[in-house]
mmCIF file of the N, C-alpha and C atoms, coordinates in Angstrom:
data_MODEL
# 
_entry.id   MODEL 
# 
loop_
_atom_site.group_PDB 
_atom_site.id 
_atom_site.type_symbol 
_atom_site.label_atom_id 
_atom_site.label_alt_id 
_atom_site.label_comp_id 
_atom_site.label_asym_id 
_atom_site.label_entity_id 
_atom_site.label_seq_id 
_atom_site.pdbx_PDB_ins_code 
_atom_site.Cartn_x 
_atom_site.Cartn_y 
_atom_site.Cartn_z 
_atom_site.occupancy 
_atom_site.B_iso_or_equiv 
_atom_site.pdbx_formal_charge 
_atom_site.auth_seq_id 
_atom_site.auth_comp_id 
_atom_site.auth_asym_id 
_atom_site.auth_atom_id 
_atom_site.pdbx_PDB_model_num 
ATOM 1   N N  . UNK A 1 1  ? -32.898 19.539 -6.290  1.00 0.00 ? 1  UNK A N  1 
ATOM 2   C CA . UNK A 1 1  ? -31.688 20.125 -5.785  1.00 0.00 ? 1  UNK A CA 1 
ATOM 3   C C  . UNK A 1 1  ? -30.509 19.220 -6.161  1.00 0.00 ? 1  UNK A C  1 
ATOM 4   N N  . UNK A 1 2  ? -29.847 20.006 -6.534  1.00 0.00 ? 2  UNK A N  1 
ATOM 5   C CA . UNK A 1 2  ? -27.959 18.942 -6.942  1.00 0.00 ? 2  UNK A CA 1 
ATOM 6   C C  . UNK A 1 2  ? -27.244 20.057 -6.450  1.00 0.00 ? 2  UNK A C  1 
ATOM 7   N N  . UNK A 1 3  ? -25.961 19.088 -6.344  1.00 0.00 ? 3  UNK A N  1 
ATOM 8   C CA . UNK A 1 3  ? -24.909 19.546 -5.693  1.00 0.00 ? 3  UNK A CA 1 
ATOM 9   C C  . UNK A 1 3  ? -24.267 20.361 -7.249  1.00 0.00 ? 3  UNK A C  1 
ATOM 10  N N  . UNK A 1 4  ? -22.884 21.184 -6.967  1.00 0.00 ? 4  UNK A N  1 
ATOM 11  C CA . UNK A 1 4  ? -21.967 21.603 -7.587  1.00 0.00 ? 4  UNK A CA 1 
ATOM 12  C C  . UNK A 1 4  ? -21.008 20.983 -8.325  1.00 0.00 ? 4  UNK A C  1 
ATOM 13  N N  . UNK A 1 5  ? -20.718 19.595 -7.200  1.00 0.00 ? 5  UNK A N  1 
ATOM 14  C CA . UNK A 1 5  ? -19.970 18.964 -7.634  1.00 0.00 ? 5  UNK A CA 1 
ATOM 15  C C  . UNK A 1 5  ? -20.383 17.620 -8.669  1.00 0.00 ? 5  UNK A C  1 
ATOM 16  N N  . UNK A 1 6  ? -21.960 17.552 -8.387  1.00 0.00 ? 6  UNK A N  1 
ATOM 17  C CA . UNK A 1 6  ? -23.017 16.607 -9.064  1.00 0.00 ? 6  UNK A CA 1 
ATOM 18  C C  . UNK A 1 6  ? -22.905 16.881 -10.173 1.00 0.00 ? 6  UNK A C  1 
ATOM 19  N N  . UNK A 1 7  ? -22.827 18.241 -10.750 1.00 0.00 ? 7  UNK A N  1 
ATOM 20  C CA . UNK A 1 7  ? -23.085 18.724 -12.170 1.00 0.00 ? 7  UNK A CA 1 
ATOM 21  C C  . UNK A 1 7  ? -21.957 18.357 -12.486 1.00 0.00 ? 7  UNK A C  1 
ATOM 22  N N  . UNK A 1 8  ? -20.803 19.447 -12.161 1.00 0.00 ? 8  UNK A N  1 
ATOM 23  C CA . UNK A 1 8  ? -19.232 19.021 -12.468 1.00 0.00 ? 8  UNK A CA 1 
ATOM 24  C C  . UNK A 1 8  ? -18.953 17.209 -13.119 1.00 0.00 ? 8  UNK A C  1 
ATOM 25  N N  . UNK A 1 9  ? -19.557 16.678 -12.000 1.00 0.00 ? 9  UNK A N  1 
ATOM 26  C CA . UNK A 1 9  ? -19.193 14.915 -12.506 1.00 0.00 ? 9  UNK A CA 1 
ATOM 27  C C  . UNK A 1 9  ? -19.750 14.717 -13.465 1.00 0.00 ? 9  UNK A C  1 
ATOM 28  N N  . UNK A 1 10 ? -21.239 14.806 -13.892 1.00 0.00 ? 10 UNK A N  1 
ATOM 29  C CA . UNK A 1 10 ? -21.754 14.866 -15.235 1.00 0.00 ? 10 UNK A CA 1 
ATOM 30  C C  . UNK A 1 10 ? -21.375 15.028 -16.202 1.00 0.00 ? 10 UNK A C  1 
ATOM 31  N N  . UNK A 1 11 ? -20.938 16.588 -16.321 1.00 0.00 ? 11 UNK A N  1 
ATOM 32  C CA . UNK A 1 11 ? -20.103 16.716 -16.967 1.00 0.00 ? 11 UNK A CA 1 
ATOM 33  C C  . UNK A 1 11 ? -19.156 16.115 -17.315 1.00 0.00 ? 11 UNK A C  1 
ATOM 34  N N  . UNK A 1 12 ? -17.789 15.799 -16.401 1.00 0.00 ? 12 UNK A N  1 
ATOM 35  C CA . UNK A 1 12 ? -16.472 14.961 -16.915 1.00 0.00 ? 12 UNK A CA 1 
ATOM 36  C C  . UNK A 1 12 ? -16.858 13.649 -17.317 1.00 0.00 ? 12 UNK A C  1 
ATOM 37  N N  . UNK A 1 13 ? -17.934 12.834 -16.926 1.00 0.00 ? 13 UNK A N  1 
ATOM 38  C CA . UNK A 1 13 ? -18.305 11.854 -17.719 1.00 0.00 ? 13 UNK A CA 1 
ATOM 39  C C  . UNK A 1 13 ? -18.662 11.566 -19.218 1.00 0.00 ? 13 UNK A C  1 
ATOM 40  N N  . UNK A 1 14 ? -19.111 12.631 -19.874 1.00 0.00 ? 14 UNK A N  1 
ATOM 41  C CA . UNK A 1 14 ? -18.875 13.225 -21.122 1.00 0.00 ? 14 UNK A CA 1 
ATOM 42  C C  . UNK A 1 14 ? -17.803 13.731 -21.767 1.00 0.00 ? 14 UNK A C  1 
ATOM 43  N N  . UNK A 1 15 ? -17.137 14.630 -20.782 1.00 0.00 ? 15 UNK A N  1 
ATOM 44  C CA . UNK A 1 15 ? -16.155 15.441 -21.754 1.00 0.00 ? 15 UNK A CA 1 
ATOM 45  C C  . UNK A 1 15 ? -14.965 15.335 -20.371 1.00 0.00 ? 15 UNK A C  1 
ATOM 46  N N  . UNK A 1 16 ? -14.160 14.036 -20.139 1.00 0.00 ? 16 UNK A N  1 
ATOM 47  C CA . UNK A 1 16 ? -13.279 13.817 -19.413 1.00 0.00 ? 16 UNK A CA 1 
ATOM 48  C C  . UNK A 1 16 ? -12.490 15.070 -19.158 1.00 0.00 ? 16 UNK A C  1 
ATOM 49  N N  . UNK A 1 17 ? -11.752 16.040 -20.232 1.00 0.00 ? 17 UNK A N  1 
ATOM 50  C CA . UNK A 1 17 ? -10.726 17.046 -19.735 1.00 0.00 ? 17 UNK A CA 1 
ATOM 51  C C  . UNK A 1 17 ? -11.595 18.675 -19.519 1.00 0.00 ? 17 UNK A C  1 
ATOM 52  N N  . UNK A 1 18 ? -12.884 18.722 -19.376 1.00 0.00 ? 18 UNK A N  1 
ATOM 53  C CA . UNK A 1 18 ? -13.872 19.402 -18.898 1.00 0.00 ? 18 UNK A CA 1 
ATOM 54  C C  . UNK A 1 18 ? -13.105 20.194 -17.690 1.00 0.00 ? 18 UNK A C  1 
ATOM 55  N N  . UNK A 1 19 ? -13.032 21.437 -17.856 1.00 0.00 ? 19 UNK A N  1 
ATOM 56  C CA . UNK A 1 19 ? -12.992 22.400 -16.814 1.00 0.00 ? 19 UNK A CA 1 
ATOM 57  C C  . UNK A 1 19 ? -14.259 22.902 -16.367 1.00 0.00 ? 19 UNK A C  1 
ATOM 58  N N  . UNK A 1 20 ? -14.829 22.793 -15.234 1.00 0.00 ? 20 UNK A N  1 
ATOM 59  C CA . UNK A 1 20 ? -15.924 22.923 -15.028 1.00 0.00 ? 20 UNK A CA 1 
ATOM 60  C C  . UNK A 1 20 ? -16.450 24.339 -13.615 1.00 0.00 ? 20 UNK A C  1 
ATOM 61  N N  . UNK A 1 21 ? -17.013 24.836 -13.891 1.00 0.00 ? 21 UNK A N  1 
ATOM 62  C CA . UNK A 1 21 ? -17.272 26.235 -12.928 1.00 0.00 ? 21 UNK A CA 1 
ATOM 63  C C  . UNK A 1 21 ? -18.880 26.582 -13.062 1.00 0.00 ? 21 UNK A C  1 
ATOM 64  N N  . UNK A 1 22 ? -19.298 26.128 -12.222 1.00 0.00 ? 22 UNK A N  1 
ATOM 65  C CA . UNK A 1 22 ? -20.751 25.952 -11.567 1.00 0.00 ? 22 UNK A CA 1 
ATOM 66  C C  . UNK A 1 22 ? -21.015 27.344 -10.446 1.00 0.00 ? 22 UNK A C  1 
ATOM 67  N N  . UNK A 1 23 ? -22.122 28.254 -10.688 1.00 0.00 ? 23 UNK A N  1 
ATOM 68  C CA . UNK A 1 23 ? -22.982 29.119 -9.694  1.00 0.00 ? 23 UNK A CA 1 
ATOM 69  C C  . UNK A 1 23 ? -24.175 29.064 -9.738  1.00 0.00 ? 23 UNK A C  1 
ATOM 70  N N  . UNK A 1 24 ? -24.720 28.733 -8.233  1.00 0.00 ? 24 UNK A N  1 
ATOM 71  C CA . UNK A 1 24 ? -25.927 28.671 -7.820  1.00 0.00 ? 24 UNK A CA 1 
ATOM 72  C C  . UNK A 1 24 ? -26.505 30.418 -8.240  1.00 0.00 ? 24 UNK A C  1 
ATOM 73  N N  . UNK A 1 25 ? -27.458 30.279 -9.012  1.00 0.00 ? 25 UNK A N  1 
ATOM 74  C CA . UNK A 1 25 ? -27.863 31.741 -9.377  1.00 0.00 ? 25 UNK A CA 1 
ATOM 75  C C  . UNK A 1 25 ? -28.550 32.300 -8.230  1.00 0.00 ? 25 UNK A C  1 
ATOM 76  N N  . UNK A 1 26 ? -29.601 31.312 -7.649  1.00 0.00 ? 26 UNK A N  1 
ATOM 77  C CA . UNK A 1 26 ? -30.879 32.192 -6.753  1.00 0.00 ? 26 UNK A CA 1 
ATOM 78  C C  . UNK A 1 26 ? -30.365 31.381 -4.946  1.00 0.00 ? 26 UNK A C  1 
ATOM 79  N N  . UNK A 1 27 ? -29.818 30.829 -5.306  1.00 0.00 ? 27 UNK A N  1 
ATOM 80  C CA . UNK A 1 27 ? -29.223 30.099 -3.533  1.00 0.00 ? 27 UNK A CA 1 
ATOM 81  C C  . UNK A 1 27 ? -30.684 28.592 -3.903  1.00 0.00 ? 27 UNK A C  1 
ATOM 82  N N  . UNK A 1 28 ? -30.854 28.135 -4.426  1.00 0.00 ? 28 UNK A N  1 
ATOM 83  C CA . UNK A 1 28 ? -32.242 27.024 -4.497  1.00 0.00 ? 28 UNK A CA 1 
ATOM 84  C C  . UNK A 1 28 ? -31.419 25.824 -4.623  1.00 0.00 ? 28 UNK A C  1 
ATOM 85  N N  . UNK A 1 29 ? -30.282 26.218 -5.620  1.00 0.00 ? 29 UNK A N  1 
ATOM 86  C CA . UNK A 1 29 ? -29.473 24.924 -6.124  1.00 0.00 ? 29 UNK A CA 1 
ATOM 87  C C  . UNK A 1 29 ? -30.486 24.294 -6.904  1.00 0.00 ? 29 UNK A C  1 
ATOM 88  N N  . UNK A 1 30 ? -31.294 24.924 -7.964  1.00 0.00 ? 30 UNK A N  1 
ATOM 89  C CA . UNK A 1 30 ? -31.613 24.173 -9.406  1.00 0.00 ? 30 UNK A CA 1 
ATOM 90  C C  . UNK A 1 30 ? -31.843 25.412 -10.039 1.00 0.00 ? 30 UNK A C  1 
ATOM 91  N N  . UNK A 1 31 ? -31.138 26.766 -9.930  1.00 0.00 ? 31 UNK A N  1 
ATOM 92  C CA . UNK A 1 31 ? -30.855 27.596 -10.833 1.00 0.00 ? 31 UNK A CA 1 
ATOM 93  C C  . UNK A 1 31 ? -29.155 27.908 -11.235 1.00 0.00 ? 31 UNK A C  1 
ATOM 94  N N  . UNK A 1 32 ? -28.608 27.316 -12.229 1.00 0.00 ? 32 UNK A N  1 
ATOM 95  C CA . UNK A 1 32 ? -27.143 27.528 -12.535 1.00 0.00 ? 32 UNK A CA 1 
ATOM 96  C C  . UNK A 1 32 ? -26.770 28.128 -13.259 1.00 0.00 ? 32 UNK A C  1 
ATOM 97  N N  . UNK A 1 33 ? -25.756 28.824 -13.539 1.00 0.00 ? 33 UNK A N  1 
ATOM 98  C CA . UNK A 1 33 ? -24.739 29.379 -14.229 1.00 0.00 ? 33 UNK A CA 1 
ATOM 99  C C  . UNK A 1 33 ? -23.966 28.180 -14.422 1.00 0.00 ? 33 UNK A C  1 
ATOM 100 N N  . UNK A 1 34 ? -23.498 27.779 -15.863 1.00 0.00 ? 34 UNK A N  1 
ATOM 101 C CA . UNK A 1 34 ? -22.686 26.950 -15.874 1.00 0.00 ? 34 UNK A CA 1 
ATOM 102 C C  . UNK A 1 34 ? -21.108 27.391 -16.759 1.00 0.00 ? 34 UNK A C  1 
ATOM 103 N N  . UNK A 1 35 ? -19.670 27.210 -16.369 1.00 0.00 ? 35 UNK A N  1 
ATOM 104 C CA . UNK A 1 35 ? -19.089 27.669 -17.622 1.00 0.00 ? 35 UNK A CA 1 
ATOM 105 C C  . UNK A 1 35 ? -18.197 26.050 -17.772 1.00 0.00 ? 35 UNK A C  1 
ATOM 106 N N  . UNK A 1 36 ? -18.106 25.798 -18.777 1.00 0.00 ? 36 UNK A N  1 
ATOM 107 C CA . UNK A 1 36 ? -17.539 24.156 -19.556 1.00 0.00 ? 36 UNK A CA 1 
ATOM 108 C C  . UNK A 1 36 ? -16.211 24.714 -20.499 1.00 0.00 ? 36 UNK A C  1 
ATOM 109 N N  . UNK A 1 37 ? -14.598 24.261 -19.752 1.00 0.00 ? 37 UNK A N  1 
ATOM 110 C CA . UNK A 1 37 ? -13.700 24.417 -20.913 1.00 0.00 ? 37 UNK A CA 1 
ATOM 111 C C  . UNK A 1 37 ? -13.747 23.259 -21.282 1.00 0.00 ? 37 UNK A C  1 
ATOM 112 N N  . UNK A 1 38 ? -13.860 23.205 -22.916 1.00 0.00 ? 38 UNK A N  1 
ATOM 113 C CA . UNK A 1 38 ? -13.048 21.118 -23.360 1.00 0.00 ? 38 UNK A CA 1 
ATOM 114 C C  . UNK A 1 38 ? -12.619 21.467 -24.823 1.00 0.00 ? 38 UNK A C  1 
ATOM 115 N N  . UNK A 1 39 ? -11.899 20.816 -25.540 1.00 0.00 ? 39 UNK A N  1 
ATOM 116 C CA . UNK A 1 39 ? -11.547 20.823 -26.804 1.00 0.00 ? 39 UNK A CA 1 
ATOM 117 C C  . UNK A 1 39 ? -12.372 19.919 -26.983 1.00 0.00 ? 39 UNK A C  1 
ATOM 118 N N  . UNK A 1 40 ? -13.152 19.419 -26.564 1.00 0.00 ? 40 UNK A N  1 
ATOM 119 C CA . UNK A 1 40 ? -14.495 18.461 -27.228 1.00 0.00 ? 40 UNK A CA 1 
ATOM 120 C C  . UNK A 1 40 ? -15.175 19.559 -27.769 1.00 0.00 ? 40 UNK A C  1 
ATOM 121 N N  . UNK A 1 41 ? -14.862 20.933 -27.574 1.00 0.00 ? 41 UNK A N  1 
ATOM 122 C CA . UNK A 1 41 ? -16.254 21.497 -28.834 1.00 0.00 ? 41 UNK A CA 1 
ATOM 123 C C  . UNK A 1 41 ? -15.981 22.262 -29.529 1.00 0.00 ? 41 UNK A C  1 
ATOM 124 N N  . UNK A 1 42 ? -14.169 21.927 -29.338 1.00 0.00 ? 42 UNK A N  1 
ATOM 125 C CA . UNK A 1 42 ? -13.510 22.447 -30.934 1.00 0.00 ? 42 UNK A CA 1 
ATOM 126 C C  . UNK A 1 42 ? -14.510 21.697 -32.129 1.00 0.00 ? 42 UNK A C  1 
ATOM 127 N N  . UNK A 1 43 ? -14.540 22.525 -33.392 1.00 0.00 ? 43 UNK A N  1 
ATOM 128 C CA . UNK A 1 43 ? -15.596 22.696 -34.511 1.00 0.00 ? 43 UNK A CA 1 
ATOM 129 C C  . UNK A 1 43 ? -16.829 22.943 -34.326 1.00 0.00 ? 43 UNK A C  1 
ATOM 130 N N  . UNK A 1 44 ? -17.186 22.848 -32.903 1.00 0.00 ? 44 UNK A N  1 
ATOM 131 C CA . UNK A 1 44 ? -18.485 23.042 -32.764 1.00 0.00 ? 44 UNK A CA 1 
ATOM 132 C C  . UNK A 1 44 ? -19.097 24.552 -32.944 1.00 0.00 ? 44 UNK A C  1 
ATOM 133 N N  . UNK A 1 45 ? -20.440 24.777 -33.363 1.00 0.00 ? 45 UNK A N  1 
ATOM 134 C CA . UNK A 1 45 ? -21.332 26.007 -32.954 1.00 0.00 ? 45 UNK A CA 1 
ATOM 135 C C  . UNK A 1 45 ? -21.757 26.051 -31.958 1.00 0.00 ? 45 UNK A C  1 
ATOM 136 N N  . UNK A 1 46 ? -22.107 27.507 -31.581 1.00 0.00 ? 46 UNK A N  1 
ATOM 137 C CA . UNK A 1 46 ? -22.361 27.551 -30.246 1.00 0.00 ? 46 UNK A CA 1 
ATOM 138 C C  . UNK A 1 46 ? -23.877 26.755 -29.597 1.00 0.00 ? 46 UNK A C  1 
ATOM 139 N N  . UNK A 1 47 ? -24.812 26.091 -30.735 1.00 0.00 ? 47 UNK A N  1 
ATOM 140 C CA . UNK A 1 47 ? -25.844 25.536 -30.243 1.00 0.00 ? 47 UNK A CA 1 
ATOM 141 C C  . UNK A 1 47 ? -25.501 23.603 -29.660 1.00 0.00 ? 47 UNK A C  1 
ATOM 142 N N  . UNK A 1 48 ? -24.635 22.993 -31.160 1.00 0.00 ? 48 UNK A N  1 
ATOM 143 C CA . UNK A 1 48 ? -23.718 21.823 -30.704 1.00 0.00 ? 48 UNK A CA 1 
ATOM 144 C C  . UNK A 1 48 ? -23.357 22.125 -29.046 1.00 0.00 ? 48 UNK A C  1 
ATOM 145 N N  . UNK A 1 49 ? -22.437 23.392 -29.250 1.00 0.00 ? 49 UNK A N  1 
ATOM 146 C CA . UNK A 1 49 ? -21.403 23.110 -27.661 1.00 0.00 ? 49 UNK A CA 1 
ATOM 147 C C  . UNK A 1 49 ? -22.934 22.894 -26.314 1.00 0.00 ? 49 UNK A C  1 
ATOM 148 N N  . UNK A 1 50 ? -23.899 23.977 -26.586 1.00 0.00 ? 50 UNK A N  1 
ATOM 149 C CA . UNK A 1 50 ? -25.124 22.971 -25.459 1.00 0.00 ? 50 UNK A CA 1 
ATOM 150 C C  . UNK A 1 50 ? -25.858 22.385 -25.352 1.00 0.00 ? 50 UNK A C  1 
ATOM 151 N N  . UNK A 1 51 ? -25.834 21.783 -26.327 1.00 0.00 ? 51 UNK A N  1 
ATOM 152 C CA . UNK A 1 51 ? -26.445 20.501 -27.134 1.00 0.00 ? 51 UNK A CA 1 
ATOM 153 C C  . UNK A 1 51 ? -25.706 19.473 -25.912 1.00 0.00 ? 51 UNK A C  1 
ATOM 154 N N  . UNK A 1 52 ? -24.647 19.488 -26.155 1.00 0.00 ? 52 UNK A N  1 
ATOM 155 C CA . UNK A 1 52 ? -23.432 18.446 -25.591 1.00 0.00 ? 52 UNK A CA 1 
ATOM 156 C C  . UNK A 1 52 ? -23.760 18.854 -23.863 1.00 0.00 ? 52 UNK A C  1 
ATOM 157 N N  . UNK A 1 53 ? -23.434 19.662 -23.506 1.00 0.00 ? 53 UNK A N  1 
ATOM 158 C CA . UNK A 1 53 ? -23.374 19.953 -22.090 1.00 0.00 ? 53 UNK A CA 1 
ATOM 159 C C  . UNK A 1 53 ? -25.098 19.522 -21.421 1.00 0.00 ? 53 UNK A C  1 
ATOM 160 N N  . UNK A 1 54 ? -26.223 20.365 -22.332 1.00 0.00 ? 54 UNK A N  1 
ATOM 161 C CA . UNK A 1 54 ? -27.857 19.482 -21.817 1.00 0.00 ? 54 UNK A CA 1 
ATOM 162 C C  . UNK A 1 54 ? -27.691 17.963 -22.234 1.00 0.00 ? 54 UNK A C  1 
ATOM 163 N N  . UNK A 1 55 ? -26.742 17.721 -22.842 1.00 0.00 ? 55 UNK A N  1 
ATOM 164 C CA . UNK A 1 55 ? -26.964 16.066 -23.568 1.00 0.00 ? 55 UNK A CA 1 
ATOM 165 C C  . UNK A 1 55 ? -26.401 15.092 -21.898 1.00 0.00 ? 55 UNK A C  1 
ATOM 166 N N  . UNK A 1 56 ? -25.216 16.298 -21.391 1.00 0.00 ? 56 UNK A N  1 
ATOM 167 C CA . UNK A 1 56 ? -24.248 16.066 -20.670 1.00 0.00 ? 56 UNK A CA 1 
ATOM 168 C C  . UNK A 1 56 ? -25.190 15.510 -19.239 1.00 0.00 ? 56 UNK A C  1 
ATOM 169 N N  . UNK A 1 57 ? -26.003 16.540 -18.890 1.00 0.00 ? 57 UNK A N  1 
ATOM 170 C CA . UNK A 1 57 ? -26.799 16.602 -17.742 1.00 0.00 ? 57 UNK A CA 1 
ATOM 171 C C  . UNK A 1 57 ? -28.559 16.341 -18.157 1.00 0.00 ? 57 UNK A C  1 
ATOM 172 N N  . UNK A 1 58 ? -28.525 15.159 -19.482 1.00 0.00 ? 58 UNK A N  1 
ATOM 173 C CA . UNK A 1 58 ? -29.940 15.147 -19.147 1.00 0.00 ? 58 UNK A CA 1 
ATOM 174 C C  . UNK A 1 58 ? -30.325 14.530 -18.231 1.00 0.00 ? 58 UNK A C  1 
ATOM 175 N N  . UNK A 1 59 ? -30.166 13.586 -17.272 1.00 0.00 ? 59 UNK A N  1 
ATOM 176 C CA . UNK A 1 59 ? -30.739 12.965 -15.800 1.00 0.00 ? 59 UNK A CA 1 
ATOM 177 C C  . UNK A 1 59 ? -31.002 14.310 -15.200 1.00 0.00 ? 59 UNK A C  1 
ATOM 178 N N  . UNK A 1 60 ? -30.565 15.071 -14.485 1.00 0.00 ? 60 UNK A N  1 
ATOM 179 C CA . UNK A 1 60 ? -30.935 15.987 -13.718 1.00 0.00 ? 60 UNK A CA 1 
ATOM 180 C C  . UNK A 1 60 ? -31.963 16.797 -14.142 1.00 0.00 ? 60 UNK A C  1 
ATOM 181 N N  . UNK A 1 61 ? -32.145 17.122 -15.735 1.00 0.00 ? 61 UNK A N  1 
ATOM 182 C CA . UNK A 1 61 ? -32.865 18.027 -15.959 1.00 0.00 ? 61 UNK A CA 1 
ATOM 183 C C  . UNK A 1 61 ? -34.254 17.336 -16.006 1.00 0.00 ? 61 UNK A C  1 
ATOM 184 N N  . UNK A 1 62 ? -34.225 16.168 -16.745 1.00 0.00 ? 62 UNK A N  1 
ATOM 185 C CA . UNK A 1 62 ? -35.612 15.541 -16.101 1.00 0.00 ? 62 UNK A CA 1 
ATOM 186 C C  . UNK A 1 62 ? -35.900 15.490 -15.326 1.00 0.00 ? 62 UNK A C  1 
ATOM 187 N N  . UNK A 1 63 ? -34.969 14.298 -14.228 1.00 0.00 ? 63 UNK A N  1 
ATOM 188 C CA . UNK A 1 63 ? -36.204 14.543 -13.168 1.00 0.00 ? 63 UNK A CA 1 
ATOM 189 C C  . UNK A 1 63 ? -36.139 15.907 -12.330 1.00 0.00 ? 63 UNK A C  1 
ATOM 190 N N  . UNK A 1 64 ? -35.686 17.182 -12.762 1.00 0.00 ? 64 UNK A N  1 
ATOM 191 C CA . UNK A 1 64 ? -36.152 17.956 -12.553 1.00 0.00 ? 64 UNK A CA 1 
ATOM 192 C C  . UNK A 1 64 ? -35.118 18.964 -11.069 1.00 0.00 ? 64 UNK A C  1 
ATOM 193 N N  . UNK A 1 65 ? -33.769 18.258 -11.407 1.00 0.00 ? 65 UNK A N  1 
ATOM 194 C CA . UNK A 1 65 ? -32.841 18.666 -9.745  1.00 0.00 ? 65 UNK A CA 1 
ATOM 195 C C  . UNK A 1 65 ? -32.494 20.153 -10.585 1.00 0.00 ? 65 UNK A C  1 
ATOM 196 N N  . UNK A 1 66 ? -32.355 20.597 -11.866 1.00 0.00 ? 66 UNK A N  1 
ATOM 197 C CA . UNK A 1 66 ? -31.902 21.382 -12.648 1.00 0.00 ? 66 UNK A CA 1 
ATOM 198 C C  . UNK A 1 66 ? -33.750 22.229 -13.428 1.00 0.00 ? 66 UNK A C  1 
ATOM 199 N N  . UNK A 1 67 ? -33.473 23.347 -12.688 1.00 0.00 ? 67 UNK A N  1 
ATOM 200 C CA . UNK A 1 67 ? -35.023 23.737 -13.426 1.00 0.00 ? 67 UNK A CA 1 
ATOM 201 C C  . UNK A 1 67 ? -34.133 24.743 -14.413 1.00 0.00 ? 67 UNK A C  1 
ATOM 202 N N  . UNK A 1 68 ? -33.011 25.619 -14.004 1.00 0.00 ? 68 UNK A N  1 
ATOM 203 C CA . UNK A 1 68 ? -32.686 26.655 -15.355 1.00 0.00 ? 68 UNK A CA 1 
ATOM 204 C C  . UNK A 1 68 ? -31.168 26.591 -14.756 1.00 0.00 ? 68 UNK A C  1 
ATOM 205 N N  . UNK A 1 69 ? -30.713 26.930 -16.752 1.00 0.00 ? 69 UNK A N  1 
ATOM 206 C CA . UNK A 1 69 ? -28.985 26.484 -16.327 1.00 0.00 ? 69 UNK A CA 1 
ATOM 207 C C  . UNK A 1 69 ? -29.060 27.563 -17.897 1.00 0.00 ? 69 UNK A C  1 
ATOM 208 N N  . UNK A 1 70 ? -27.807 28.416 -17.647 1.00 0.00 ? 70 UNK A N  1 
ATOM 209 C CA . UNK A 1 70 ? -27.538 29.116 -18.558 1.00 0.00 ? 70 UNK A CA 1 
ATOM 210 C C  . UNK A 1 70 ? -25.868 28.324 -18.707 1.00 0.00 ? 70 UNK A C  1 
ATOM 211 N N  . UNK A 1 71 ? -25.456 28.771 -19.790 1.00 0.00 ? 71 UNK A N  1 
ATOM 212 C CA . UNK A 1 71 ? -24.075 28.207 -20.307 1.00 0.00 ? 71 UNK A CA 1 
ATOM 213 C C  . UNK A 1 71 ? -23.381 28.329 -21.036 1.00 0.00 ? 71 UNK A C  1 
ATOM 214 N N  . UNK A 1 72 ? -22.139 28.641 -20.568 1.00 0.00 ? 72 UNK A N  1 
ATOM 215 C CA . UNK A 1 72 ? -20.672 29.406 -21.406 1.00 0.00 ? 72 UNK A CA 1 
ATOM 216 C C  . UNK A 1 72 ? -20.355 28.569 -21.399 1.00 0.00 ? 72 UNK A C  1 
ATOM 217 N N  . UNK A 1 73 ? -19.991 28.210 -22.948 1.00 0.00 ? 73 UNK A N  1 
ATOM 218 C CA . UNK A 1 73 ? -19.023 26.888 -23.723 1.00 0.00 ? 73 UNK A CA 1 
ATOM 219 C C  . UNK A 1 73 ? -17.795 27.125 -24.088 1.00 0.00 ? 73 UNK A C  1 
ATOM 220 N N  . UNK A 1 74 ? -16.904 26.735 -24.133 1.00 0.00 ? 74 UNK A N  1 
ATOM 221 C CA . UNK A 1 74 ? -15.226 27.625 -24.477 1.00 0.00 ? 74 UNK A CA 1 
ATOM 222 C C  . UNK A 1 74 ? -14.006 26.377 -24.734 1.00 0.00 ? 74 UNK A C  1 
ATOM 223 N N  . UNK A 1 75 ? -13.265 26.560 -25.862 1.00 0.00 ? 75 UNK A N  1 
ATOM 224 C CA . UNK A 1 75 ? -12.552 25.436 -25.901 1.00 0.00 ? 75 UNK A CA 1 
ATOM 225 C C  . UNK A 1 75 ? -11.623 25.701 -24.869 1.00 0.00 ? 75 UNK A C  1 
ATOM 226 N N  . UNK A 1 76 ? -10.374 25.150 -24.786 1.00 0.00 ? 76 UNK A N  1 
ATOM 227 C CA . UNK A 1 76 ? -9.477  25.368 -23.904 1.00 0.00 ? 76 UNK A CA 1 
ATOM 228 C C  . UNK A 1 76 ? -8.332  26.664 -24.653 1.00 0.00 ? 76 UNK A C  1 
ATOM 229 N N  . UNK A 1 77 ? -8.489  27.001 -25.751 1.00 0.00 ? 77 UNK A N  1 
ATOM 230 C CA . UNK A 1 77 ? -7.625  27.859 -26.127 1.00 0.00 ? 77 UNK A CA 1 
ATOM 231 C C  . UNK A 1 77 ? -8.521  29.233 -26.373 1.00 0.00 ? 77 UNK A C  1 
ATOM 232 N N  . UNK A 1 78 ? -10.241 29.181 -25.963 1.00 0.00 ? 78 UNK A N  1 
ATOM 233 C CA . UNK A 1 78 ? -10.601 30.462 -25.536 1.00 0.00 ? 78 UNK A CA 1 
ATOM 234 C C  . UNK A 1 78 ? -11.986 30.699 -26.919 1.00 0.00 ? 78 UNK A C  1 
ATOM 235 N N  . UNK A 1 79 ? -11.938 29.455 -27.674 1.00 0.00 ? 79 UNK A N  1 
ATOM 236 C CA . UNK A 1 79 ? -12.990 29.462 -28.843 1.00 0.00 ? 79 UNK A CA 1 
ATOM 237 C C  . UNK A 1 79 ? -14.307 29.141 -28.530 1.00 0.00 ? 79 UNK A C  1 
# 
């Protein structure tokens, strides 16, 4: 189990200007919806941009606070 705001920090530790918007899918709190704005994934493809974001949150996903996380990647101008 992780918090909302657990992921969120993960995140900005990677990608500091990270807009971050987290939903608990099933109410368990280790099923997420995740959506990530950053111009960190300007040039990127869409496999890079969650490359970066699982790269973002691998602690959780090991030991296992994160069992499924789906994820919308988006620069800040909507790419």
């Amino acid at each position: 189990m992780i918090t909302s705001d657990a992921l969120t920090s993960y995140i900005r530790k990677a990608m500091p200007d990270a807009v971050v918007s987290v939903a608990d899918r099933t109410g368990t709190m280790d099923h997420f919806s995740i959506t990530v704005v950053s111009d960190h994934f300007k040039g990127k493809n869409l496999m890079d941009r969650h490359r970066m974001v699982y790269g973002a949150l691998d602690e959780p996903m090991k030991d296992g606070r994160i069992h499924a996380l789906e994820i919308k990647a988006e620069t800040i101008d909507g790419g």
